[in-house]
C-alpha positions in Angstrom: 97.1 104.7 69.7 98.4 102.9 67.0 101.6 104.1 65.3 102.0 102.0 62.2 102.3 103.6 59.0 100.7 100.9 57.1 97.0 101.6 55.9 95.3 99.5 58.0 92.7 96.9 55.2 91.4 94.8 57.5 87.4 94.6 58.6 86.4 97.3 61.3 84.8 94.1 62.9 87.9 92.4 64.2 89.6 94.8 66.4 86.4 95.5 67.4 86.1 91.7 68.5 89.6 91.9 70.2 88.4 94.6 72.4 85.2 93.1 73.0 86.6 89.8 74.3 89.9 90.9 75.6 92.0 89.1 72.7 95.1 91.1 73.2 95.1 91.1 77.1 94.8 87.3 77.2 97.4 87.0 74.5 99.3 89.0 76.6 98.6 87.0 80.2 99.3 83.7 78.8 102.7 84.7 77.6 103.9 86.5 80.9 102.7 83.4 82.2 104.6 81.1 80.1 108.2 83.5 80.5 107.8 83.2 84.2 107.1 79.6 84.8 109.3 78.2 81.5 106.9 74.8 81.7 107.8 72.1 79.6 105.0 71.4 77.8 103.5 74.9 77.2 100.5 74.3 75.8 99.3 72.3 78.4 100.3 75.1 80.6 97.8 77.5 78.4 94.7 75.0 78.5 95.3 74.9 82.1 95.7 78.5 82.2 92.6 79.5 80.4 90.6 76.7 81.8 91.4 78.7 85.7 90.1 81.8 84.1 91.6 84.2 86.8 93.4 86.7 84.3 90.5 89.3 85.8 90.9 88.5 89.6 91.9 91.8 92.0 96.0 91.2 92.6 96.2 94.4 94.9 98.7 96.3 96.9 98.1 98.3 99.7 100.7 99.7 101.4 100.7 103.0 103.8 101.9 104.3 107.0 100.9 103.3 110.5 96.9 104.7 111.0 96.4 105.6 107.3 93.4 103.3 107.3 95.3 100.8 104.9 93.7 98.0 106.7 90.4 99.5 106.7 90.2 99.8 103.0 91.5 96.7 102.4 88.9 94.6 104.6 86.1 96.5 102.5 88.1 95.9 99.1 88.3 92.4 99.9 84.2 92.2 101.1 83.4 94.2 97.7 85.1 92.4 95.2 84.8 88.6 97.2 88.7 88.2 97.5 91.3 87.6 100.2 93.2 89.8 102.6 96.7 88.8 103.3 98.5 90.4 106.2 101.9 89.5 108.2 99.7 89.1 111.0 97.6 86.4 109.3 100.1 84.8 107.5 101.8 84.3 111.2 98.3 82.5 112.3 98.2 79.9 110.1 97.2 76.4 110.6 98.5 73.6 109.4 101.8 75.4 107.7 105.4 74.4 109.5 106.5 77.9 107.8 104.1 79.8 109.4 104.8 78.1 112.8 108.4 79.2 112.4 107.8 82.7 111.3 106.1 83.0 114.4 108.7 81.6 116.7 111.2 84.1 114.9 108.9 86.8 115.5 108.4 86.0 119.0 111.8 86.5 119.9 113.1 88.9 117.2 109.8 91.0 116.6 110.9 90.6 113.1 109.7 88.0 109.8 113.3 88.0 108.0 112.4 89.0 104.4 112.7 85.4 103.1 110.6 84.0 104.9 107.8 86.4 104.8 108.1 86.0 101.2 107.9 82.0 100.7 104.6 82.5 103.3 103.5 85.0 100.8 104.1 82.5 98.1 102.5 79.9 99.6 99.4 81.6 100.7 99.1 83.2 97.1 99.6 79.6 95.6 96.7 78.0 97.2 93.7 77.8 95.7 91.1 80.4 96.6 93.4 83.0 96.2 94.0 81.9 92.4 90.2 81.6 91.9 89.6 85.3 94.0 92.6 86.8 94.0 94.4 88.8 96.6 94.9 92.2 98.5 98.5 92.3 100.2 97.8 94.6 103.2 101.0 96.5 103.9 103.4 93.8 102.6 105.6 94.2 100.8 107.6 96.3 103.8 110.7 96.8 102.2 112.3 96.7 98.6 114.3 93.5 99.3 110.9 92.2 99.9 109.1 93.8 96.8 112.0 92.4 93.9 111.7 88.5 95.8 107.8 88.7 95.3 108.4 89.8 91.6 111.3 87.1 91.0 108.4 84.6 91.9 106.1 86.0 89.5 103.5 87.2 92.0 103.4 90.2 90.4 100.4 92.4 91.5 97.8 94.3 88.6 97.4 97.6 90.7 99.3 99.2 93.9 97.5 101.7 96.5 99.8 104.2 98.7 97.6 106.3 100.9 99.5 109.2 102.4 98.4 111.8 104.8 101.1 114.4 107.1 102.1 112.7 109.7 100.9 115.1 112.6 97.5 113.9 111.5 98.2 110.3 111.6 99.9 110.4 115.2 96.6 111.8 116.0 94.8 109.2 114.3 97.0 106.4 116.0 96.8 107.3 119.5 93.1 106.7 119.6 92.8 103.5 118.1 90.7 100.6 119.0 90.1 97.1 118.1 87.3 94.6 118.1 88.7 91.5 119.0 85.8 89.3 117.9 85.3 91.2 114.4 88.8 92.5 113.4 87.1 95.6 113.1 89.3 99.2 113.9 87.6 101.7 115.7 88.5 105.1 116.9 88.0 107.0 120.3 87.0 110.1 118.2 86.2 109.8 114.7 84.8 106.6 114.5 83.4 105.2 117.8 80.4 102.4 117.8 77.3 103.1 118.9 76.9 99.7 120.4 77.3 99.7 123.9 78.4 95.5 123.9 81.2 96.7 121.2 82.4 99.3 123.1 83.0 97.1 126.2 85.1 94.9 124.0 86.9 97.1 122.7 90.8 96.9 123.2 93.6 99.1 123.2 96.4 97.6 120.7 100.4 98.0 121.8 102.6 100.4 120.7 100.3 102.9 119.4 101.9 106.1 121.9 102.8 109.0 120.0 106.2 108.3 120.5 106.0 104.6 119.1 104.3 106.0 116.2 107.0 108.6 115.9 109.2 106.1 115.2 107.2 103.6 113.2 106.8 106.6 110.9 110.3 107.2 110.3 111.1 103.8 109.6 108.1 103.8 107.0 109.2 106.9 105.0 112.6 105.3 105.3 111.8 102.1 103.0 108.7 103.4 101.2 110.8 105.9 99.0 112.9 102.5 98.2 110.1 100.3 97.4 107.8 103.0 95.1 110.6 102.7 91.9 109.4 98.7 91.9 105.7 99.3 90.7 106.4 102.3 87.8 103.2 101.9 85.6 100.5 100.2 88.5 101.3 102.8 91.2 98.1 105.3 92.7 99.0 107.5 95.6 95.7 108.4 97.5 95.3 110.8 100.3 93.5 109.2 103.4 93.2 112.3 105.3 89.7 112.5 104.1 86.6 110.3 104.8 87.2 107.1 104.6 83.9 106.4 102.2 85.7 108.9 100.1 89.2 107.1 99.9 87.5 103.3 99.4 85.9 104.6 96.4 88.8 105.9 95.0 91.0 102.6 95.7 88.0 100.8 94.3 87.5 103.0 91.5 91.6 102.2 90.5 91.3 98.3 91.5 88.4 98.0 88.6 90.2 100.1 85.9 92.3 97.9 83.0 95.6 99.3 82.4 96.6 100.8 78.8 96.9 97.6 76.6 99.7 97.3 74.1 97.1 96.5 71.0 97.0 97.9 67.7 94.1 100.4 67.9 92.5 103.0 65.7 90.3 105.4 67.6 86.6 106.2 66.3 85.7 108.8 68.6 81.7 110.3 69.1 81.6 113.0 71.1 77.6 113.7 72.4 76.4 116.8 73.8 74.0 119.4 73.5 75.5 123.2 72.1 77.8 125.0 73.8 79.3 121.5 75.9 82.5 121.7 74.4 82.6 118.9 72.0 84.1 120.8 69.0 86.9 122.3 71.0 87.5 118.5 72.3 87.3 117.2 68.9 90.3 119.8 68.0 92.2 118.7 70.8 92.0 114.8 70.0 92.7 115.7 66.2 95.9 118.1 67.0 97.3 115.5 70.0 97.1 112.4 68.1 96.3 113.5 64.5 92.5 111.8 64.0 90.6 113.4 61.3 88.3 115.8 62.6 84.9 115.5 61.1 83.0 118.5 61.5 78.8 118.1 62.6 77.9 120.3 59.8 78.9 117.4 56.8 75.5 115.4 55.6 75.0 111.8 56.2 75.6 111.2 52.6 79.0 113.2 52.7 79.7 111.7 55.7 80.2 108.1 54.6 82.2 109.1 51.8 84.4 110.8 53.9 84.8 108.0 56.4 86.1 105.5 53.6 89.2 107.7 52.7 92.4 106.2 53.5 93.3 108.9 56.2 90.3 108.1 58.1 91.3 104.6 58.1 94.7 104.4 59.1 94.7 107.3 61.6 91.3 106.6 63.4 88.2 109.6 63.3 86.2 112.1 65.9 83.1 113.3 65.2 81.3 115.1 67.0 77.4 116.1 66.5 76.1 113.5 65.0 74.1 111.0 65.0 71.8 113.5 66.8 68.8 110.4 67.5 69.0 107.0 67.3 67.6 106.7 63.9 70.9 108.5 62.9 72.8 106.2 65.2 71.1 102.9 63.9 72.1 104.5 60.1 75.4 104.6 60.9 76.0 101.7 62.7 74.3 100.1 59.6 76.8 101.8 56.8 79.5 99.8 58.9 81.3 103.2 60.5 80.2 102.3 64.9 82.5 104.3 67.4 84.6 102.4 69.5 84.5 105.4 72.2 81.7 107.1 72.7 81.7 110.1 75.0 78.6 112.4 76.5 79.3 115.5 77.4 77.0 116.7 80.3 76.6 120.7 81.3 73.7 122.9 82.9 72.0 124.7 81.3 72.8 127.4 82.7 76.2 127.3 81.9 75.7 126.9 78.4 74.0 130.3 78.6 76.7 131.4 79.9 79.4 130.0 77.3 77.0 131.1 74.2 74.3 134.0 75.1 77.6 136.2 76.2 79.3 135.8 72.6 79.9 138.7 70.3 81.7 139.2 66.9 83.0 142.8 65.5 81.7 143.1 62.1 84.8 145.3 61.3 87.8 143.2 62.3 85.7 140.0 62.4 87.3 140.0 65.8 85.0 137.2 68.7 85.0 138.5 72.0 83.5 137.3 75.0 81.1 139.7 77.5 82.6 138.0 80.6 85.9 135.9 79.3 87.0 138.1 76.7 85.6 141.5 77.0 85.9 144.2 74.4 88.8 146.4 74.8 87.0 149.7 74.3 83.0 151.2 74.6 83.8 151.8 71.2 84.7 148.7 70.2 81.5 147.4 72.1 78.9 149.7 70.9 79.4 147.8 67.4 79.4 144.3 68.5 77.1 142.0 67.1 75.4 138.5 68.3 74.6 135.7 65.7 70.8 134.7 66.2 71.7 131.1 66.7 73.8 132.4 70.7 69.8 133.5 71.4 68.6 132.5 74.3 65.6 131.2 73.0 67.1 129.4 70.2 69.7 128.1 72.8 66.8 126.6 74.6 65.1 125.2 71.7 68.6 123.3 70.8 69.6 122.1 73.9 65.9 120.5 75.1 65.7 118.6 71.3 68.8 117.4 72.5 68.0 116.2 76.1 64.9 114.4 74.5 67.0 112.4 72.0 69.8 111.8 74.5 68.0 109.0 76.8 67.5 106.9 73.7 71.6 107.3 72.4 72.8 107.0 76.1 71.2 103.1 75.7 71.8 102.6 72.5 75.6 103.1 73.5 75.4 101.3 76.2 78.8 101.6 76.9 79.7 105.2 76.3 81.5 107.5 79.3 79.7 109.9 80.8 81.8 113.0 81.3 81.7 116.3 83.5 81.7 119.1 80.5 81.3 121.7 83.1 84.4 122.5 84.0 88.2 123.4 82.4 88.4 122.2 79.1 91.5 120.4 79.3 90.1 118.7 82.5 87.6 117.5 80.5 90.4 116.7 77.7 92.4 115.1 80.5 89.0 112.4 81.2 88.3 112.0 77.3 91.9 111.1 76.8 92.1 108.3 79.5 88.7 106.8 78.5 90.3 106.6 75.2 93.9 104.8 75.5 92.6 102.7 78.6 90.7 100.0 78.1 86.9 100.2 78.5 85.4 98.8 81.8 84.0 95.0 81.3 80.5 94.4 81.6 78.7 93.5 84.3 76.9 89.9 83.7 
């Protein structure tokens, strides 16, 4: 949000542009970029910066104990989003690198890459030049903090960092029946994941070290560094359990992997929240207004009104929500054509049947003007509930009526806003508060060309 106390005079449509084309983010890039490599001529350094266009490539870290499937996710990561893997293993097999050939000697004899070296062969992998036009996924490296601070004293600093986690008595069990395809790379497992092909299965091999005992150990030392190395990656950090499907834990990662992080830019919020009655969006709409002080404009105010209202001086500086209209897209196109579009637009989807629930159950004592709820907030006494009343519009029928003239606008505004959030209303309110909130101070996903 932004917190400057100035009244904000400039046209709506040039934040709007920022946003749209990244302006602030690239700002941003080019000038970590220029802090970290100190070029002489700097500008040439931008054009040659901008002209590589790799600002949105995947820079990922996976890191996770032994059998948490770390490798798995990244092959798939890497297959989805047409980037490279980079592990010790194949950093060690290099061709044509005298480093690598050395690494490997070491490790021959020691079993160990000294952190240094690992390092400059991460730096030298991540310099060349498909992994600038692709990116990377660092699978399980960096394996301790000495390691992590070199990588960032380089400037190879990643965009997003994956832990998976599971107990270990779980992965000891995964480990010990572990298999591997020789000819593919692929990981297999004796029990939860075994091929159906009976030429795979005959190829199959059994890696070393993979005894419960071994992985007893490996474990240790893994908890040992990980609690040292976590503190390095505050703000890019997702810890995801991987004792759960696999599917299930790669959509996560990917889920994460395509998400912007919150960008620094000046920004005032023009919030619409969609939905049909009894969603949620008004309580939502107080929520946003109380947490971060938009003005809330209630559904009820005509269009007329409404663009008055909109030009004050509060509604520019501090950003709006408003919730219930544009109920079609003529409304929509009206708006959008008085100058006032959302930058976050937000539809709020629930059953019906759970809107009969919120609204059909709703009563109000005409004494005390008290509102009570049938199921969440019963009457205290049979008294007090002989005399409630229900307002005609918490009908069933009119309920209905509401709710299917909004379903049959809603296809039209869901395109017209082609780039609104779809949102689960159907569950705690400040779980859903929780989703609207991120969608708001995060960036919005970039479109798919």
């Amino acid at each position: 949000m932004d917190a400057t106390s100035a009244p904000h005079r400039i046209p709506p449509e040039m934040p709007q542009y920022g946003e749209d084309y990244h302006i602030f983010e690239m700002m941003q890039s080019m000038l970590e970029q220029l802090l970290i490599h100190q070029p002489e001529d700097p500008i040439s350094f931008m054009i040659s910066h901008l002209r590589r266009n790799n600002d949105n490539v995947p820079r990922v870290v996976i890191l996770g104990p032994p059998a948490s499937g770390k490798t798995t996710i990244a092959m798939w990561l890497c297959k989805h989003l047409n980037s490279n893997l980079i592990t010790k293993e194949n950093l060690l097999e290099r061709e044509f690198s005298l480093l690598s050939l050395e690494a490997k000697k070491h490790y021959q004899v020691y079993k160990r890459v000294p952190n240094s070296t690992l390092v400059s062969l991460v730096q030298e992998r991540l310099n060349e030049d498909d992994c600038l036009r692709r990116g990377w996924i660092l699978d399980g490296i960096p394996e301790r903090r000495e390691q992590a601070l070199m990588i960032q004293t380089l400037g190879l600093a990643p965009k997003h960092v994956i832990v998976l986690s599971a107990p270990d008595s779980v992965l000891i069990e995964r480990n010990v029946g572990k298999r591997i395809d020789p000819v593919t790379g692929e990981i297999y497992h004796t029990t939860f994941d075994w091929p159906p092909e009976l030429e795979i299965q005959n190829r199959l091999i059994q890696p070393e070290g993979i005894s419960e005992i071994d992985t007893a150990k490996k474990l240790l030392e893994y908890h040992r560094h990980i609690i040292r190395i976590l503190p390095s990656y505050p703000k890019i950090l997702k810890t995801i359990s991987s004792d759960q499907p696999c599917v299930d834990v790669f959509y996560q990662a990917l889920t994460y992997v395509q998400s912007g992080h919150r960008c620094n830019a000046p920004f005032t919020p023009k919030v619409l929240l969609c939905g049909p009655m009894g969603c949620g969006k008004k309580l939502q709409a107080a929520l946003l207004s109380q947490k971060y002080g938009l003005v809330n404009i209630p559904d009820s105010i005509i269009t007329r009104v409404l663009t008055e209202r909109l030009k004050q001086q509060d509604c520019i500086q501090k950003g709006w929500v408003l919730h219930g209209f544009p109920r079609d897209l003529d409304q929509a196109r009206l708006l959008n054509s008085m100058g006032y579009s959302p930058n976050r637009v937000f539809f709020l989807n629930v059953p019906l049947d759970s809107i009969l629930e919120r609204l059909t159950l709703r009563r109000t004592d005409p004494v005390t003007g008290e509102r009570f709820h049938l199921m969440y907030k019963p009457p205290p006494t049979i008294e007090v509930q002989a005399r409630l009343l229900q307002n005609p519009k918490d009908s069933e029928e009119y309920i209905k009526l509401q709710t299917d003239l909004f379903y049959r606008n809603s296809g039209d505004l869901e395109q017209y806003y082609d780039r609104a959030i779809i949102v689960n209303g159907d569950q705690d309110p400040y779980t859903v508060f929780e989703y609207i909130e991120s969608g708001i101070i995060n960036p919005l996903p970039r479109k798919v060309t």
